[in-house]
C-alpha positions in Angstrom: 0.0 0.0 0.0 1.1 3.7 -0.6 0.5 7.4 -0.2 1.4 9.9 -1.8 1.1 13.7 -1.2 1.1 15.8 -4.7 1.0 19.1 -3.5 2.0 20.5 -0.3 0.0 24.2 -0.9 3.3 25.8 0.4 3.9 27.4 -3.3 0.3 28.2 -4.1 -0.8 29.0 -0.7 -4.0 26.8 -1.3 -4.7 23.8 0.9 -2.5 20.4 0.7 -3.9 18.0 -1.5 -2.7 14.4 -1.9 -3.9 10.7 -2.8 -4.0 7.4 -1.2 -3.9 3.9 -2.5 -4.1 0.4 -0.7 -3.2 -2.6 -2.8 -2.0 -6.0 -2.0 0.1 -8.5 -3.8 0.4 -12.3 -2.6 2.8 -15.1 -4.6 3.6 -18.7 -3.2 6.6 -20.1 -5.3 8.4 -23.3 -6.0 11.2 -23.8 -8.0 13.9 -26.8 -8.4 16.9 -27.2 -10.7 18.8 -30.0 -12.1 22.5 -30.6 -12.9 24.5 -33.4 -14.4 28.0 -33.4 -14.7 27.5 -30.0 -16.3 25.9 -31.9 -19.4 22.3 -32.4 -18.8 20.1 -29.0 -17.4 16.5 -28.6 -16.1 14.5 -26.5 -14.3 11.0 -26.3 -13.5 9.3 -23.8 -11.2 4.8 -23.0 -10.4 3.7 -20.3 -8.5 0.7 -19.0 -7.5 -0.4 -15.3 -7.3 -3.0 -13.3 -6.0 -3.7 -9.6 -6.5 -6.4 -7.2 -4.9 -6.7 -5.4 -8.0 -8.9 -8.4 -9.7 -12.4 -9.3 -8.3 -12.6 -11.6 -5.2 -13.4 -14.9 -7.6 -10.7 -14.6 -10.1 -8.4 -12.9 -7.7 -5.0 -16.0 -8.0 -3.7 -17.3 -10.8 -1.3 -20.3 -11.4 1.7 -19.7 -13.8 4.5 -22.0 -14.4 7.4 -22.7 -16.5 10.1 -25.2 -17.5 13.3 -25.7 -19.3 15.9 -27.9 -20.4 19.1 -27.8 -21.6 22.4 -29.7 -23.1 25.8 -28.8 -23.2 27.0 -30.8 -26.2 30.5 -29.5 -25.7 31.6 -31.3 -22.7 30.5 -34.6 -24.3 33.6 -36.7 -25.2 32.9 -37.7 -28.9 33.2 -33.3 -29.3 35.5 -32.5 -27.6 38.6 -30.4 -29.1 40.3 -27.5 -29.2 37.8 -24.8 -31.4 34.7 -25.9 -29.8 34.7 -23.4 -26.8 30.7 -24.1 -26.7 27.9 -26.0 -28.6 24.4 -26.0 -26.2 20.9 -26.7 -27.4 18.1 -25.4 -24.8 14.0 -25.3 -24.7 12.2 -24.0 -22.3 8.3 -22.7 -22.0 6.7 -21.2 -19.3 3.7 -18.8 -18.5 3.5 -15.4 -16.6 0.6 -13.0 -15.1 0.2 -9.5 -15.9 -1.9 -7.1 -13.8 -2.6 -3.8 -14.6 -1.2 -0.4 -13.5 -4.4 0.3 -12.1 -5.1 -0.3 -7.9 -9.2 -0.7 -8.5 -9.5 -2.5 -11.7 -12.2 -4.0 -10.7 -14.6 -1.8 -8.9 -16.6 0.8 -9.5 -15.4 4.4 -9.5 -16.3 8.0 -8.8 -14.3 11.3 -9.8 -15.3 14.4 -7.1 -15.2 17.8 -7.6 -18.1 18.2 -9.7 -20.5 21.5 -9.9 -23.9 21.6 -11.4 -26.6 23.8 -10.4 -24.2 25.4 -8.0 -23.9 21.9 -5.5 -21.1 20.2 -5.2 -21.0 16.6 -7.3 -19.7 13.2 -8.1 -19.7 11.5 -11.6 -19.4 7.3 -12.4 -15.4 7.3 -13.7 -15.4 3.4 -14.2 -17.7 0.1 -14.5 -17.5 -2.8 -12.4 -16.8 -6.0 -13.8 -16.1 -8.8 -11.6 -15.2 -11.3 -14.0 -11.9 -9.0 -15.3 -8.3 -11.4 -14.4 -5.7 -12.0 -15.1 -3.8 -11.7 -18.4 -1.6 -14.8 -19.1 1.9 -14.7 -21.3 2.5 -18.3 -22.8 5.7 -18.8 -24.2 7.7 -21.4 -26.1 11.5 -20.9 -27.0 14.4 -23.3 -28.5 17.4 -21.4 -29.2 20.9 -22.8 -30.0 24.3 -21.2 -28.1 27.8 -21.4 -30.3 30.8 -20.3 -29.9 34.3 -20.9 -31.7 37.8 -20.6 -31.1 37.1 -18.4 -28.1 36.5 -15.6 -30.0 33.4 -16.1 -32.1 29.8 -16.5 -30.8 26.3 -17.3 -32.7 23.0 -17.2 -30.4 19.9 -18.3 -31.9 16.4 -18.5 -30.7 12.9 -19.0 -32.0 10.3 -18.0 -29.8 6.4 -18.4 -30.0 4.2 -16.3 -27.3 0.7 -16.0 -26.9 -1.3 -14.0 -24.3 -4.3 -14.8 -22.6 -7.3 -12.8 -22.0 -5.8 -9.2 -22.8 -6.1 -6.7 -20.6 -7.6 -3.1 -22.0 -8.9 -0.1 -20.6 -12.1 0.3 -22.4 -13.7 3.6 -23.1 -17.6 3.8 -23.2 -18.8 5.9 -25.8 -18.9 10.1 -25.5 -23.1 9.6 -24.6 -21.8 7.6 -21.6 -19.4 10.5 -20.3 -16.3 9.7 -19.6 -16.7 6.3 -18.1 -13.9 2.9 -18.7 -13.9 -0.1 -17.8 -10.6 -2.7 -17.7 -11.7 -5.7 -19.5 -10.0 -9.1 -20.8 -10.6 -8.7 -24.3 -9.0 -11.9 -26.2 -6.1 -13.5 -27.5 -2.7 -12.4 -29.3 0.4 -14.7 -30.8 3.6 -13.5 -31.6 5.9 -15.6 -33.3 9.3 -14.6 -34.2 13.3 -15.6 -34.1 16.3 -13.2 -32.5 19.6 -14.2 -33.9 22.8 -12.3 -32.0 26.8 -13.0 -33.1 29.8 -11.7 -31.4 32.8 -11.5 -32.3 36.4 -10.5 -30.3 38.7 -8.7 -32.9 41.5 -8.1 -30.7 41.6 -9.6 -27.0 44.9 -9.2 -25.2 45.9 -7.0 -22.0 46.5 -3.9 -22.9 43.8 -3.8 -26.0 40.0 -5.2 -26.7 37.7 -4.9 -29.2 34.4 -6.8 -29.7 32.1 -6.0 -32.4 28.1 -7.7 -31.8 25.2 -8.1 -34.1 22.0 -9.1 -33.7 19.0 -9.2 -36.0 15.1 -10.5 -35.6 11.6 -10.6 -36.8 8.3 -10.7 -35.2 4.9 -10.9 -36.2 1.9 -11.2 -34.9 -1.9 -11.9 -35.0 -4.8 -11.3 -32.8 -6.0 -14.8 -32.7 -9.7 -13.9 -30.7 -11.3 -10.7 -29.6 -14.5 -10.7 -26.7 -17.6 -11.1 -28.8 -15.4 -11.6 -32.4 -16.2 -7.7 -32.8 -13.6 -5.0 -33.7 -12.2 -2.7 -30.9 -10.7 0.6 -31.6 -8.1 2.0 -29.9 -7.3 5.5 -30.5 -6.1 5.4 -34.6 -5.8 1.4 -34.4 -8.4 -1.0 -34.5 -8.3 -4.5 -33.4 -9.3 -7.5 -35.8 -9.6 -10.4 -35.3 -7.1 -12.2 -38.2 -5.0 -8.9 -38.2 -1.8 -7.5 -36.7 -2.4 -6.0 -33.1 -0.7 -2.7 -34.7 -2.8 -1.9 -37.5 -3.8 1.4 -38.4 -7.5 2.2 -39.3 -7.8 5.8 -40.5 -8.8 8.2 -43.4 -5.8 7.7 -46.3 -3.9 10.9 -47.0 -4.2 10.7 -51.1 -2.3 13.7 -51.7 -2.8 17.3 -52.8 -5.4 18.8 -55.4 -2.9 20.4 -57.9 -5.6 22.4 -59.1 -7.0 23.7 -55.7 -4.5 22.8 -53.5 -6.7 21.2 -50.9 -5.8 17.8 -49.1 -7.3 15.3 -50.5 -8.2 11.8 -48.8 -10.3 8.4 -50.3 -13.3 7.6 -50.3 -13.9 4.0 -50.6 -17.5 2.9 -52.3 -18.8 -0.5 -51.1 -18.4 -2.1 -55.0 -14.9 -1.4 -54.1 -14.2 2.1 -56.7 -11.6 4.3 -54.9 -12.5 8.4 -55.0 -11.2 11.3 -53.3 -12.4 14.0 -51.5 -11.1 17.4 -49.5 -13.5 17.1 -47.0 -12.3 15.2 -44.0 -15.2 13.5 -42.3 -16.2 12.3 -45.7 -13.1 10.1 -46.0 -13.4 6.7 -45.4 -11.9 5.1 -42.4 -9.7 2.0 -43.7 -7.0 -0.2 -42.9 -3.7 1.8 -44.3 -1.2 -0.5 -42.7 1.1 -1.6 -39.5 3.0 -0.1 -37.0 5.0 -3.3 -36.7 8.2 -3.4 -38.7 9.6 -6.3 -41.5 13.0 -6.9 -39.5 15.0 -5.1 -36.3 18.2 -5.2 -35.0 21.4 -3.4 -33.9 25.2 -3.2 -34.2 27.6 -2.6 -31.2 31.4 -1.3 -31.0 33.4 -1.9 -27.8 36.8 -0.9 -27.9 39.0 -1.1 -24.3 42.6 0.3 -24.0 44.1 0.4 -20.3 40.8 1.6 -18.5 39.8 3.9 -21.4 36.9 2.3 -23.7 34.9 3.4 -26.6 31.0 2.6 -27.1 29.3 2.4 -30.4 26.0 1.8 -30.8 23.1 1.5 -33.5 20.0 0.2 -34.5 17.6 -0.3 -37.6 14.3 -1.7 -38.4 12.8 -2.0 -41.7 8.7 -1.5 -42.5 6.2 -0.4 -40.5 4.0 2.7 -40.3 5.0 6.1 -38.3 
């Protein structure tokens, strides 16, 4: 629990003003690990957690997770002198998300209200009893390589789906300003992250390791609450479609004879127009936020306690 006092009045000379919270978090854990001769890794762990923020019946959830692993360089029929590491792991494994909200799941008043000259209270957000917690499901095998000492490869392929979504829902403008948190469905992502590094110069005096890494993602909403779309500022959510997808009027330009903006107007036989007035524009899908490929470069020079860091990154695709 917490308080926390946002203005003392000393500056404005009004008087102090603060808010208070009260929340409480409860987790029960297990976890066990297994070695053999260095070769031969597992782990598996379950906990269970609770959080006052989610209604009294779907208050704890149970999340767990697994792995295994196998350090083919220490077995005999590989072992020599440029292997420094070969090791194949898996693992999957589930976590809970709760919300940054303290009362997601009770109803809500804001204060401060006047109308008709008496002092008010408005409904800020809806009860809903049944809203939980959001579950993150993921797979991953990945590979660890590395040569000579010097060179390294790291490769994983992940898949990760969550679980009843959670999403602060607006009511519409006729409702006033009233939300609700709500578990709205379910989103995959699938994807792989390969990383290399490689030490140029390793001695005492000098070091220099240059890394690269590159990956791709993508990702589907696999279910939505009801099977009905749910906008979310200029997105909307589909089911079928990337969680990042932009649903807007198109920008088509400029009249070169006017000079007004123009935008389309989609007809429902499909026949693209155009139009300079705004609210006649049709709102369409126009593409994702989510890019084709990501990834980075580093730079890490070291000479007797003095270093130099380089770093960059790039992404290709995806909307602005």
């Amino acid at each position: 629990s917490g308080k926390d006092i946002l203005n003392s009045g000393a500056a404005t000379l009004n008087k102090p003003s603060g808010t208070g919270s009260e929340y409480a978090y409860q987790g029960f854990l297990f976890n066990t690990n297994y070695n053999y001769a260095e070769k031969y890794l597992a782990q598996f762990s379950i906990r269970r957690d609770g959080a006052s923020v989610f209604g009294p019946d779907v208050r704890y959830g149970t999340f767990w997770s697994a792995s295994v692993g196998w350090n083919l360089h220490k077995e005999a029929f590989l072992q020599n002198d440029w292997l420094t590491e070969l090791k194949l792991r898996a693992s999957y494994g589930s976590v809970g998300n709760a919300p940054a909200g303290t009362y997601g799941w009770q109803d809500s008043y804001g204060t401060g209200y006047i109308y008709d000259g008496n002092k008010g209270a408005v409904w800020a957000q809806v009860q809903n009893l049944k809203y939980s917690w959001e579950t993150v499901s993921t797979a991953n095998v990945g590979l660890d390589l590395r040569l000579f000492n010097r060179l390294g490869i790291t490769g994983d392929f992940y898949i990760k789906d969550n679980s009843d979504m959670a999403y602060l829902y607006y009511y519409p403008v006729l409702a006033g300003q009233v939300y609700q948190y709500q578990n709205i469905g379910d989103l995959r992502n699938k994807g792989f992250e390969v990383a290399v590094n490689y030490d140029v110069v390793k001695n005492n005096n000098f070091k220099w390791t240059l890394d690269f890494n590159i990956g791709l993602n993508k990702n589907k909403i696999v279910a939505l609450k009801d099977g009905l779309p749910i906008s979310n500022g200029n997105k909307r959510y589909f089911e079928g479609e990337d969680i990042n997808m932009f649903y807007m009027r198109k920008w088509s330009g400029v009249d070169a004879q006017t000079g007004n903006p123009l935008w389309e107007v989609v007809a429902k036989d499909g026949t693209v127009t155009t139009t300079s007035n705004y609210n006649s524009a049709t709102l369409q899908k126009v593409g994702s936020a989510t890019p084709d490929y990501f990834g980075g470069f580093n730079s890490y020079a070291e000479f007797k306690g003095v270093y130099l860091d380089v770093n960059a990154t790039f992404s290709k695709g995806g909307l602005i």
